[in-house]
C-alpha positions in Angstrom: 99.2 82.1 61.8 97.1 83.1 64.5 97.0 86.8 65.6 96.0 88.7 68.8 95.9 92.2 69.2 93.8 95.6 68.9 95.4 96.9 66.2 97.2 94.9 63.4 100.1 98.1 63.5 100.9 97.7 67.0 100.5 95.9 70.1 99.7 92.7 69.7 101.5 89.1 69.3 100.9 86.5 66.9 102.4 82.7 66.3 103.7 81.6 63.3 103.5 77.9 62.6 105.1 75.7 60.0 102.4 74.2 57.5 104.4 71.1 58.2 103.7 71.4 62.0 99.7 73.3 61.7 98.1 69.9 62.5 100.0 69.0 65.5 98.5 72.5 67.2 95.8 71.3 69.9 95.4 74.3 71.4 95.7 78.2 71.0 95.3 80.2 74.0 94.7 84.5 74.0 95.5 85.5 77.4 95.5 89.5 76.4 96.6 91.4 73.7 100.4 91.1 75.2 100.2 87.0 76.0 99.6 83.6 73.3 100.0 80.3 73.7 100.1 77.4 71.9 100.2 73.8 72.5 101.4 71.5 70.1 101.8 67.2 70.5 105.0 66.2 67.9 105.2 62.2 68.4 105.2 61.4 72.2 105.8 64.9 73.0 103.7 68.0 74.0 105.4 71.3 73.7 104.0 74.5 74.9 104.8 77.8 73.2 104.4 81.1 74.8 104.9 84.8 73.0 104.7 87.9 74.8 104.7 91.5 73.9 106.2 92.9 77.0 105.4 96.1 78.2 108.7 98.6 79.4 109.1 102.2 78.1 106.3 104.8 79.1 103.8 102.4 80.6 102.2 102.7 84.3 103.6 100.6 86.5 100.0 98.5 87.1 99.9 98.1 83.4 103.2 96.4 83.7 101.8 94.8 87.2 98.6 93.1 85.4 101.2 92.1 82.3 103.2 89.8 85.0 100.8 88.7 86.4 99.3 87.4 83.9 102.2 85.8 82.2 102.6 84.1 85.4 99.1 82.5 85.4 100.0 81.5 81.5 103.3 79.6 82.8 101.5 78.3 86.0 98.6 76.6 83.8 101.1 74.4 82.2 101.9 71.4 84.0 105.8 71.7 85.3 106.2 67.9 83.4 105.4 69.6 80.4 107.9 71.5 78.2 107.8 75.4 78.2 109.4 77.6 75.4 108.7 81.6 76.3 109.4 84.0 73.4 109.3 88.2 74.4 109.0 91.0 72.1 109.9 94.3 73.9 108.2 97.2 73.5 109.6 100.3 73.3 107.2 103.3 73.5 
């Protein structure tokens, strides 16, 4: 498992990976406390894995500004051949 955040009891995303499936991970990116990736080659194929801990409830507006924008570099910095899962966690605060 590999973990991002400033505080383990809120706000922050992690990524779970199968023990079966740990040695296929060739990269683990920390974009910010709210953004993860994770790159993993199965066979012939290269799958890129993307949690976020989206922002919503009670939050400025630039917070929720940067948060995009940042999830948008994430998505841009993986090639468009390559294949793209995005999983979001809403926050509610």
């Amino acid at each position: 498992m590999w973990y991002l955040g400033l505080d383990r009891a809120k706000n922050g995303v992690d990524i779970l990976v199968s023990k079966d499936l740990v040695e296929q991970v060739v990269e683990v990116r920390r974009k910010s406390c709210h953004i993860m990736s994770v790159k993993l080659v199965v066979g012939s194929e290269i799958f890129n894995v993307v949690i976020v801990y989206a922002p919503q409830i009670g939050l400025d507006e630039d917070t929720k500004r940067l948060f995009l924008e940042d999830l948008d570099g994430v998505i841009q910095s993986i090639l468009q051949t390559k294949k793209l899962f995005i999983g979001v966690i809403l926050m509610n605060i």
